[in-house]
C-alpha positions in Angstrom: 25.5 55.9 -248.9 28.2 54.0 -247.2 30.5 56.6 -246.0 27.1 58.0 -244.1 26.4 54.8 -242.7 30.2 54.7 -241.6 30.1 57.6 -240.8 26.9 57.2 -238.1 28.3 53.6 -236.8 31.7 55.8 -236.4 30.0 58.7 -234.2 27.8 55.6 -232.6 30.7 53.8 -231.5 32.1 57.4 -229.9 29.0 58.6 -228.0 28.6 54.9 -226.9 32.6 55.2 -225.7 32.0 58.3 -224.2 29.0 57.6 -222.2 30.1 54.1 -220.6 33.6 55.7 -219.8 31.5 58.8 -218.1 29.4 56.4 -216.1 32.9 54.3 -215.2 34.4 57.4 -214.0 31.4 58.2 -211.5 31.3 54.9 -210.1 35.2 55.0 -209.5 34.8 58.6 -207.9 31.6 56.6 -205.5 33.3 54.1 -204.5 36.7 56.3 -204.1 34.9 58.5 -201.8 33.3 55.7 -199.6 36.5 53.8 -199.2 38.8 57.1 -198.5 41.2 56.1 -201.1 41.9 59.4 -202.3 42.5 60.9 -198.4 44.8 57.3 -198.2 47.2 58.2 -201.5 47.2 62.0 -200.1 48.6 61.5 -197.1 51.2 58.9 -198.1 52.4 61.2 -200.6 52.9 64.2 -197.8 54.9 62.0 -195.3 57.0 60.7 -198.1 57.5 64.9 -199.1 58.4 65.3 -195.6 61.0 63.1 -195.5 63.2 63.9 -198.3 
């Protein structure tokens, strides 16, 4: 009975890790695609390819 009950708080402790990391991710990509900090990063890493 105790390696099931490890076994749930295990695979509890996963799906919990997994779902708060999923909602983190979608709120970074929100707030990245308000702010245009991906569009930012781009284009600083083509003019420092341009000059090399």
């Amino acid at each position: 009975m105790e390696y099931i009950q490890l076994n749930l708080v295990v695979l509890v402790t996963l799906f919990v890790y997994t779902a708060v990391i999923g909602i983190w991710m979608k709120v970074a990509n929100y707030v990245g695609e308000k702010l245009g900090i991906g569009r930012f990063f781009i284009n600083l890493w083509m003019k420092t390819r341009r000059y090399k």
